[in-house]
Every structure is written in C-alpha cells, then in structure tokens.
C-alpha positions as CSV (number, residue, x, y, z in Angstrom):
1,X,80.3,131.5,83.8
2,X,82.1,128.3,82.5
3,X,78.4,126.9,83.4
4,X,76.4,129.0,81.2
5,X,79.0,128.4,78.7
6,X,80.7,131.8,78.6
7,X,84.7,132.6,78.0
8,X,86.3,135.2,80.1
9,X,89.0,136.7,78.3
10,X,89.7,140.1,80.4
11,X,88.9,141.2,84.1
12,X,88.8,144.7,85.5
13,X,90.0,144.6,89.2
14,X,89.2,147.2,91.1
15,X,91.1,147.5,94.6
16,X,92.6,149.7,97.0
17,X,95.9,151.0,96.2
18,X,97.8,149.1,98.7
19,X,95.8,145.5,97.9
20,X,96.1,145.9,94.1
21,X,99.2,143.5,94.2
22,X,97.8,141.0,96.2
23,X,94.6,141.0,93.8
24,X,96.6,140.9,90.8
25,X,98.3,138.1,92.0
26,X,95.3,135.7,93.3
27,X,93.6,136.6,90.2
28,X,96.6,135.3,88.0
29,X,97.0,132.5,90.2
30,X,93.1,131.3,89.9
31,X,92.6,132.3,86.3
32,X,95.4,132.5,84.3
33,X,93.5,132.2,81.3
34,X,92.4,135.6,82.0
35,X,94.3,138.9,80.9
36,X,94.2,141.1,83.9
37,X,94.0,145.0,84.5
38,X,93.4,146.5,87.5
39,X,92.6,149.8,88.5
40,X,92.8,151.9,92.0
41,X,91.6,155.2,93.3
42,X,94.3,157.9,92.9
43,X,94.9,158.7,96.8
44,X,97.5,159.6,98.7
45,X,98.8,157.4,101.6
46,X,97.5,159.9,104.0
47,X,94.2,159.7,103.0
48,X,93.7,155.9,103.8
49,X,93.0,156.1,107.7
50,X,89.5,157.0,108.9
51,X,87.3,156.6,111.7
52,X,86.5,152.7,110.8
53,X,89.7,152.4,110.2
54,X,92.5,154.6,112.0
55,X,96.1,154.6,111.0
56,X,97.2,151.8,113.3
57,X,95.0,149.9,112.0
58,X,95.6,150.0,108.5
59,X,99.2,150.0,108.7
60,X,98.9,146.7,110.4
61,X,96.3,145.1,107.9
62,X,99.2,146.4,105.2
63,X,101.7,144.4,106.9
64,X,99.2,141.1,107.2
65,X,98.4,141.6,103.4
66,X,102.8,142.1,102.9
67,X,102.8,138.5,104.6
68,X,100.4,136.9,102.5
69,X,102.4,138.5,99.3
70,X,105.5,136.6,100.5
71,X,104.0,133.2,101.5
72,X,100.5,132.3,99.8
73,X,103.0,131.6,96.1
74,X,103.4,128.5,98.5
75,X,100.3,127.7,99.5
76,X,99.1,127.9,95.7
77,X,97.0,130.8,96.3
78,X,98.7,133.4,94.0
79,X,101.6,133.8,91.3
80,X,104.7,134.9,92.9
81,X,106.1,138.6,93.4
82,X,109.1,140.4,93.5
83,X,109.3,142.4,96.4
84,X,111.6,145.3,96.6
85,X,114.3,145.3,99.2
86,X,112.9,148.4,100.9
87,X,109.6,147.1,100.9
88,X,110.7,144.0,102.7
89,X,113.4,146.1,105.0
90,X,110.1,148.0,105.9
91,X,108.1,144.9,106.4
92,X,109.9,143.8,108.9
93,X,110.9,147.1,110.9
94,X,106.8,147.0,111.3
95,X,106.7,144.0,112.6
96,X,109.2,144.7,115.2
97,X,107.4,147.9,115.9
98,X,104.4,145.6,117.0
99,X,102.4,145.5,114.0
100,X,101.6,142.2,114.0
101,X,97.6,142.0,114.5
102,X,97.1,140.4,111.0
103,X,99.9,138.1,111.0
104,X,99.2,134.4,110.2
C-alpha cells in the first residue's frame, strides 16, 4: 500500500471469536496508525469443535493463543492486554490439566 502511495486509515478484522483479541492486538501493535474494528461470527462456544478440529484440540490451541496474549507485548509483537483474573485462573487450571500442545 505505502508503495503505491495509498493511506490506510481503518481496517476491518475479521476473526474467530476467541482470536479477536489476539488480532486486535498484533494489528495495533504493527499499525497503529490504523483505527481498528473487528468483527466475529456470533457462535456459541459449543459450536467451535468439529471434525478438523475436535474439542481437545481447540481448547488447547485457545490456551497457546492465551500464552501469546500474555507474552508477545514483550517480544514487540502486539500492544498489551488486560487479562481478567478468571481468564488467567482458567489459563492456568488448563495447563495443569495437560493442555499444553501449543505452548511456546
């Protein structure tokens, strides 16, 4: 864009529900020039597993992406988040339960 001379002023994100946060915050992060929205299919929880990707699975990739919330503000990859004290309570019960698979 910046190539063909063109200012970005707004972005549309479009995620899953549970990776909205994590988008929002890279996106601030890399272009914070930008004024943000995002925007996520109304689902319920219980409607994320499927075949490709069973509950196990996903509840695990949700923990990986919980990890990268807390430490890629470090690593200069994203603006950083408040996390809620249940979510973080709930992060790490996970963990102990084994759901570690996406952990870096």
């Amino acid at each position: 864009m910046a190539s063909k001379q063109i200012t970005v002023r707004s972005g549309l994100i479009v995620s899953k529900t549970y990776l909205g946060r994590r988008a929002m915050a890279t996106a601030q992060r890399q272009w914070p020039e930008v004024d943000w929205y995002i925007d996520s299919p109304a689902m319920p929880f219980e409607q994320y597993p499927t075949t490709d990707v069973p509950l196990e699975r996903m509840i695990a990739l949700m923990v990986g992406d919980t990890q990268r919330l807390l430490t890629y503000p470090d690593q200069g990859f994203q603006v950083p988040v408040t996390m809620p004290d249940q979510v973080l309570r709930a992060y790490e019960y996970l963990i102990a339960q084994g759901y570690t698979t996406y952990l870096q």
